[in-house]
C-alpha positions in Angstrom: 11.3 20.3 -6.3 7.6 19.5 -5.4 6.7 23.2 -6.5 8.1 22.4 -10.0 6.1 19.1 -10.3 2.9 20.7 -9.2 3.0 19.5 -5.8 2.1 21.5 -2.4 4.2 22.5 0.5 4.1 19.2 3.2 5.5 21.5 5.6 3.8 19.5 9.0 2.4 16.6 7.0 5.7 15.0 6.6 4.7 11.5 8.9 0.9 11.5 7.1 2.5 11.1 3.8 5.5 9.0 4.9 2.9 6.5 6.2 0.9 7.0 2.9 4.2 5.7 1.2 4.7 2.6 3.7 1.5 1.7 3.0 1.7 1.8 -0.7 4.9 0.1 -0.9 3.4 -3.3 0.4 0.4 -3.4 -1.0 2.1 -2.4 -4.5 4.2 -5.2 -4.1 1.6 -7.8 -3.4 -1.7 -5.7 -6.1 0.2 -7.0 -9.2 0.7 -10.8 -8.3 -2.7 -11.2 -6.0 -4.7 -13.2 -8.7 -1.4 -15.4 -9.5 -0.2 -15.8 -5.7 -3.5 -18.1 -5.0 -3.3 -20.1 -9.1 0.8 -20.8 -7.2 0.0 -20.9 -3.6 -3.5 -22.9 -3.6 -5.4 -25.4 -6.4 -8.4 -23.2 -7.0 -9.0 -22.5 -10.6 -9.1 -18.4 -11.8 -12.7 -18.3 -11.5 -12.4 -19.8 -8.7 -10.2 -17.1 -7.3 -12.0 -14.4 -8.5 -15.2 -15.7 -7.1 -13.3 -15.8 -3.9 -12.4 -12.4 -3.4 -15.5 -11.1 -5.0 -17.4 -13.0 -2.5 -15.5 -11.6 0.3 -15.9 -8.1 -1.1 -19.5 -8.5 -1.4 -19.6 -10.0 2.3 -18.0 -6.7 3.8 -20.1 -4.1 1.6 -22.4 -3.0 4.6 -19.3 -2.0 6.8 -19.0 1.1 4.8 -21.8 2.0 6.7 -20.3 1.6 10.0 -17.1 2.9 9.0 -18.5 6.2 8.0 -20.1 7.1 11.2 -17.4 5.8 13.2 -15.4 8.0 11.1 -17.4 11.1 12.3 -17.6 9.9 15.7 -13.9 9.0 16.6 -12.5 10.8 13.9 -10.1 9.9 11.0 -7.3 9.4 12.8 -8.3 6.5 14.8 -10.2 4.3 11.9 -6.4 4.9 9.8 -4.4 3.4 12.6 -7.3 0.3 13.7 -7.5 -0.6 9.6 -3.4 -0.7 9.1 -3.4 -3.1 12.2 -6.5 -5.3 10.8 -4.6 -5.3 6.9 -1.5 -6.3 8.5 -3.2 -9.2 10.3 -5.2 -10.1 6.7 -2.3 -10.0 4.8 -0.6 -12.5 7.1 -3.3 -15.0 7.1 -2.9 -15.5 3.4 0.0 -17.6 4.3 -2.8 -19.8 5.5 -5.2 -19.5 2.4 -5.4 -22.9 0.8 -9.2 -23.0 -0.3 -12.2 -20.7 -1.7 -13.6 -20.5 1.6 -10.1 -19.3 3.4 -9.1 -17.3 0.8 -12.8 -15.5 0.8 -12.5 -15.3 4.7 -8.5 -13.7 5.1 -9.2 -11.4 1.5 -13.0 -9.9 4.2 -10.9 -9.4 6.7 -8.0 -7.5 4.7 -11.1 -5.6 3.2 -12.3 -4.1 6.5 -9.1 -3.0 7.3 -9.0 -1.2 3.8 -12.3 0.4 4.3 -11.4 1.7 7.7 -8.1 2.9 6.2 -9.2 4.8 3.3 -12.7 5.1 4.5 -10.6 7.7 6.7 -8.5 9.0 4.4 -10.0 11.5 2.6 -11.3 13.1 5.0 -7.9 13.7 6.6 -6.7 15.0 3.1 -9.6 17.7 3.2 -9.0 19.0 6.8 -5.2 19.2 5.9 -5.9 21.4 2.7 -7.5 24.5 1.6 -10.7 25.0 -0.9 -8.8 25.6 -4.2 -6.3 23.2 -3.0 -8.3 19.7 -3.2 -7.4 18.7 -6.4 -3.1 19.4 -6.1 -3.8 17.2 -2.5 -5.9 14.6 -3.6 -3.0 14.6 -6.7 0.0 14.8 -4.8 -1.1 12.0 -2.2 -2.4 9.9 -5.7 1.5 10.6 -6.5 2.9 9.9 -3.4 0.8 6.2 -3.5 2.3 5.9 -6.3 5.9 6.2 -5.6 4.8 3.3 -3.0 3.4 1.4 -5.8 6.0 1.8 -8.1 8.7 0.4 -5.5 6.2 -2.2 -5.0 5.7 -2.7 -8.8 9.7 -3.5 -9.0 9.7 -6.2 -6.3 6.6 -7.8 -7.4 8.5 -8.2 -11.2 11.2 -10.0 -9.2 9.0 -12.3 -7.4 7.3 -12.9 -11.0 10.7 -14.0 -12.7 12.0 -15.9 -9.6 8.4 -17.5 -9.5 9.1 -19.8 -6.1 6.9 -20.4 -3.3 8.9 -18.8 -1.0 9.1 -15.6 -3.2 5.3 -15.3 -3.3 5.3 -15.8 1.0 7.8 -13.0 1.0 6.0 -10.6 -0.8 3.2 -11.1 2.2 5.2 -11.0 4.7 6.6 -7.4 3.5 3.1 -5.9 2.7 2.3 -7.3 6.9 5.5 -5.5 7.6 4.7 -1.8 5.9 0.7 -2.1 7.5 2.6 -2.1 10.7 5.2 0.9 9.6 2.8 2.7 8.1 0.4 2.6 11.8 3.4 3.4 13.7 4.2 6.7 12.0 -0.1 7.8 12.1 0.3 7.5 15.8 1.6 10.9 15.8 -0.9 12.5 13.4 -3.1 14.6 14.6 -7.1 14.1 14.8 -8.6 15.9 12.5 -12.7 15.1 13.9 -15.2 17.9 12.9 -18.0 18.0 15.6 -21.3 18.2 15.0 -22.5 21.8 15.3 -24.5 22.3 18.6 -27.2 24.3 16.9 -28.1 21.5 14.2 -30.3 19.2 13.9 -29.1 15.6 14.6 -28.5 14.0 11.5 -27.3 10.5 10.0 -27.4 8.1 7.5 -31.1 9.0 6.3 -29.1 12.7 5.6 -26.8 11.0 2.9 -29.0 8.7 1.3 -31.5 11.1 0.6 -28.8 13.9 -1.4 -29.7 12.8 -4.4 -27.1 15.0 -6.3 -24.5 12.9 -4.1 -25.7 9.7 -5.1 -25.6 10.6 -8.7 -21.8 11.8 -8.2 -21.5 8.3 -6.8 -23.1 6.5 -9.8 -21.3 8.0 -11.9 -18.0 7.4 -10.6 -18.8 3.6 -11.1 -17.2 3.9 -15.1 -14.6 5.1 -14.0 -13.5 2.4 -10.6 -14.2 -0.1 -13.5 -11.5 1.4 -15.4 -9.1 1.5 -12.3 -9.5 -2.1 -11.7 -8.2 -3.0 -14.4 -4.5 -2.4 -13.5 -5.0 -4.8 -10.4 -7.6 -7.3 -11.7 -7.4 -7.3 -15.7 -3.8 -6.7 -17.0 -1.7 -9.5 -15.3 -3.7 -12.3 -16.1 -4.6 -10.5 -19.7 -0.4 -10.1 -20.2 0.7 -13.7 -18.5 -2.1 -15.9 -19.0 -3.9 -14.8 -22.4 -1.9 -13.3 -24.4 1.2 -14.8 -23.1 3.8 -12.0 -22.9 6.8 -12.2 -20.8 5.8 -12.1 -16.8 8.3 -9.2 -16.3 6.1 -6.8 -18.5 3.6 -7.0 -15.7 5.8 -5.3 -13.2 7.0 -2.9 -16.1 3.3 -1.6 -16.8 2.7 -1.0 -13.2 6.7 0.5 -12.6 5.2 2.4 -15.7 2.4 3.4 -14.2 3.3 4.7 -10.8 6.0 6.4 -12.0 4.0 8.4 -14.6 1.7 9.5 -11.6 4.5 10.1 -9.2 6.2 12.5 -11.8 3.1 13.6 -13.8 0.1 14.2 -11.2 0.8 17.4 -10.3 1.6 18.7 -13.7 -1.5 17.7 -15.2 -3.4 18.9 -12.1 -1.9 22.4 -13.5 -3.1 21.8 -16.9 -6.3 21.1 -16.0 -7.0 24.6 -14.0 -9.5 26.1 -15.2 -11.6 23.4 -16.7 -14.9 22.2 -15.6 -14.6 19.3 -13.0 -16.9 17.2 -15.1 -15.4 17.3 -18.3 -12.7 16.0 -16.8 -14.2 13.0 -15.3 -15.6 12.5 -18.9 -12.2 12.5 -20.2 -10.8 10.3 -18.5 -13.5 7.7 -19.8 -11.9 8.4 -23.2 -8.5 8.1 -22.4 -9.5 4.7 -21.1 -11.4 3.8 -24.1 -8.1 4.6 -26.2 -6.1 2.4 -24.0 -8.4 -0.5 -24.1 -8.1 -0.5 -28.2 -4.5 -0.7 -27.6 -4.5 -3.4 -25.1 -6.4 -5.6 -28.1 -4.2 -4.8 -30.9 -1.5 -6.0 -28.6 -2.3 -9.3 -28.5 -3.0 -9.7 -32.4 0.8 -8.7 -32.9 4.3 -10.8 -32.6 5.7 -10.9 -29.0 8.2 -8.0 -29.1 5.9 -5.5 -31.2 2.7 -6.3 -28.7 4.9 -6.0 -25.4 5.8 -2.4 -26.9 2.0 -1.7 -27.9 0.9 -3.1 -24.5 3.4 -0.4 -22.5 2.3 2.3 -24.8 -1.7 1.3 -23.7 -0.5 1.5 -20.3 0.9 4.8 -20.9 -2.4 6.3 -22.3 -4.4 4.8 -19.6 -2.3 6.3 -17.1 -3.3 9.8 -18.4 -7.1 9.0 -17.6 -6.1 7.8 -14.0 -4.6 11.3 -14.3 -7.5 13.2 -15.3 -10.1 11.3 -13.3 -8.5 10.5 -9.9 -8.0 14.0 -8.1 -11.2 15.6 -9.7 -13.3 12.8 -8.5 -12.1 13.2 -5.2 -12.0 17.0 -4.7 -15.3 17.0 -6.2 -16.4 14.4 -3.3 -14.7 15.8 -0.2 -16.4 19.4 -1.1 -19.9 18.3 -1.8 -20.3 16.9 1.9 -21.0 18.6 4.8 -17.9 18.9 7.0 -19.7 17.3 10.2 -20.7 14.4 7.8 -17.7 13.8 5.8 -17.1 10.7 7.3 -20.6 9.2 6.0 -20.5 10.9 2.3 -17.2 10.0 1.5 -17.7 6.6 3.3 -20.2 6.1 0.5 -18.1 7.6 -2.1 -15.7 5.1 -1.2 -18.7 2.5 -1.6 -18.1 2.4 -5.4 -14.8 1.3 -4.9 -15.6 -1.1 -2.6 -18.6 -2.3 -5.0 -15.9 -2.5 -8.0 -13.5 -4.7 -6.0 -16.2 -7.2 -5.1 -18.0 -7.0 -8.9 -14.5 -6.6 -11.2 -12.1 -9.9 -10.0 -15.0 -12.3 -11.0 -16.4 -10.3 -13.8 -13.1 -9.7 -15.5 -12.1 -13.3 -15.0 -15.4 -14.4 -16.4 -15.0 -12.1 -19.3 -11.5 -13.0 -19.9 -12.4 -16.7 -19.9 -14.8 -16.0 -22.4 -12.3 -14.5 -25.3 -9.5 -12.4 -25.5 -11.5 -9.3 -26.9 -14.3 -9.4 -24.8 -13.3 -7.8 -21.6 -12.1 -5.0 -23.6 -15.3 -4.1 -25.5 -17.1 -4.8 -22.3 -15.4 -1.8 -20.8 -15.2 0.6 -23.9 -18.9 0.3 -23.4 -19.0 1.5 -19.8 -16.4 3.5 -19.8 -19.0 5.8 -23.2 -21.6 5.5 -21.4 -20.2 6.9 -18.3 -18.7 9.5 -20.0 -21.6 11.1 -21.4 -23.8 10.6 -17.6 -20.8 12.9 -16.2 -21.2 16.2 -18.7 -24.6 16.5 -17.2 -23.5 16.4 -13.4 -23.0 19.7 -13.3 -26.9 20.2 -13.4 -27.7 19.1 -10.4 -24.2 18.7 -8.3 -22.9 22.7 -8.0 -19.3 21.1 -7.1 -19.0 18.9 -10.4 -19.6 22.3 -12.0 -16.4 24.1 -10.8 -13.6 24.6 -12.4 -10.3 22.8 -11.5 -7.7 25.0 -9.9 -4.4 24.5 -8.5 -4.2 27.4 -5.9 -5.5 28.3 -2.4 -8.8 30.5 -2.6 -12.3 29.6 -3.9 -12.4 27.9 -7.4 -14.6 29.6 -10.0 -17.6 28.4 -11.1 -18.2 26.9 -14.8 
């Protein structure tokens, strides 16, 4: 069944990507609602909320540091299973959150324990799979996160339409519950540390920071995390709040949406083969870009025609989530030095911490200041961004290959 969707063998990788699925579960059920769980649970205004949780992100940016060489020094393994615990706690304390400043200080917390978590992850994904393989792993565990989300997605539509206080507390008390499922099955997954060769030189931070090609890769990814915020940040409060569509077409555009990548990942990983990495990235900019357009013409039309418009945006800007996601990250994971994974791809996954702190108050901000605005905003970003990534390829080797689907090298462009 996997083969036929594109997906690889998981032969002794079963617990890895069970826990992958615990953890997705929870935090797709909480993702959708996070912006309305604090306008039901506390009396802080939107921009209030989103300067909250922007502040926090911002707070926590220079852990990513840290992280990364912790990553490399204890291995992968170990920063997975300490994050899941520190979410867990995080998520619990929102019970607690009645003000900016508690909301700020719970959501830094839950944002260490993120970085730690998927600060690690990637590099686990790249041990566990062959060059010529990255882009069907990255996929398949993008699909797998998915199915979480998607589970998640359901539940979070029910806590919408019951709407009680005690619905929105159960929804954190589950996402607690799957942190702590998802660390108990990790205990049992291997460590996958690379140590630092004897015979080179000792290297750090200084190493990243001055690999320019790498840094670029990380610019460049910014378009598209600004894209992929919008699911989390944008769309509920855009569907709910301005446009005023039914709240259970919230949960329906992210059901839509994980269920698309659960099924569809690994067949458009297969499509893809053969083309050049960064004309992917680039087209996932203008899938987004079609999607936005949608998303406004949706709230111009009567309720039952814009709900329909609004899932068919969804649809499209699942297909650039499609695209972008796995290349991005193969392209990553290959262009760092195995010994100092743990520090690239702890910057790499800088961007997305950057994007969580910079999107809740910007999109908030922008939706506050007309219903049109946010979208142009990003059509915007997400051009420009598109035409920065078809010249990666000049000065990052591994933006230049071509995907491929298969064990074995991957052809250059």
């Amino acid at each position: 069944m996997l083969e036929r969707l594109g997906f690889p063998a998981v032969g002794d990788h079963r617990r890895f990507v069970t826990a992958i699925v615990c953890d997705t579960v929870g935090s797709g059920l909480f993702m959708p609602i996070t912006l309305l769980y604090f306008l039901a649970m506390t009396d802080l205004s939107l921009v209030q909320i989103g300067s909250a949780l922007s502040l926090s992100a911002l707070a926590t940016l220079p852990a990513a540091f840290v992280i990364g060489g912790m990553v490399d020094r204890f291995g992968p393994r170990r920063m997975m299973l300490v994050g899941n615990l520190v979410q867990a706690v995080g998520m619990l304390a929102y019970l607690w959150a009645d003000s900016l400043l508690t909301v700020a200080l719970w959501t830094a917390l839950l944002n260490l324990g993120r970085q730690g978590f998927w600060g690690s992850f990637g590099n686990v994904v790249t041990a566990i799979s062959a060059p010529g393989e990255r882009e069907l792993w990255f996929g398949f565990l993008q699909a797998v996160r998915n199915l979480g989300y998607s589970v998640g997605g359901v539940l979070a539509g029910v806590a919408l339409q019951v709407g009680t206080d005690l619905a929105y507390q159960v929804v954190v008390v589950v996402n607690a519950i799957t942190f702590v499922l998802a660390w108990a099955l990790l205990l049992d997954v291997p460590d996958h540390r690379v140590p630092h060769p004897d015979d080179a030189p000792l290297e750090g931070w200084g190493t990243v920071l001055r690999d320019g090609p790498y840094l670029r890769l990380v610019l460049g990814q910014f378009g598209f995390v600004a894209g992929m915020m919008v699911l989390n940040f944008a769309l509920p409060v855009y569907v709910a709040e301005t446009i005023d569509l039914p709240g259970w077409v919230v949960g329906a555009i992210f059901t839509l949406n994980t269920v698309m990548v659960g099924l569809g990942q690994g067949l458009v990983v297969r499509r893809m083969t053969g083309q050049v990495r960064a004309r992917m990235m680039s087209l996932a900019q203008v899938v987004f870009v079609l999607s936005y357009v949608l998303f406004v013409l949706a709230g111009w039309l009567p309720v039952w025609l814009g709900v329909l418009v609004m899932l068919a945006g969804a649809a499209i800007y699942t297909f650039g989530e499609l695209a972008g996601g796995p290349v991005f990250s193969a392209t990553a994971a290959e262009a760092a030095p195995d010994h100092l994974r743990g520090r690239y791809l702890g910057l790499f996954q800088l961007s997305w911490a950057i994007g969580g702190a910079v999107t809740p108050v910007a999109f908030t901000w922008l939706l506050a200041h007309g219903a049109t605005t946010l979208w142009w905003v990003l059509g915007v970003v997400a051009v420009v961004s598109g035409a920065y990534l078809q010249r990666l390829p000049r000065v990052l080797p591994a933006a230049g290959l071509r995907v491929t689907d298969r064990a074995g090298k991957p052809g250059a462009a």
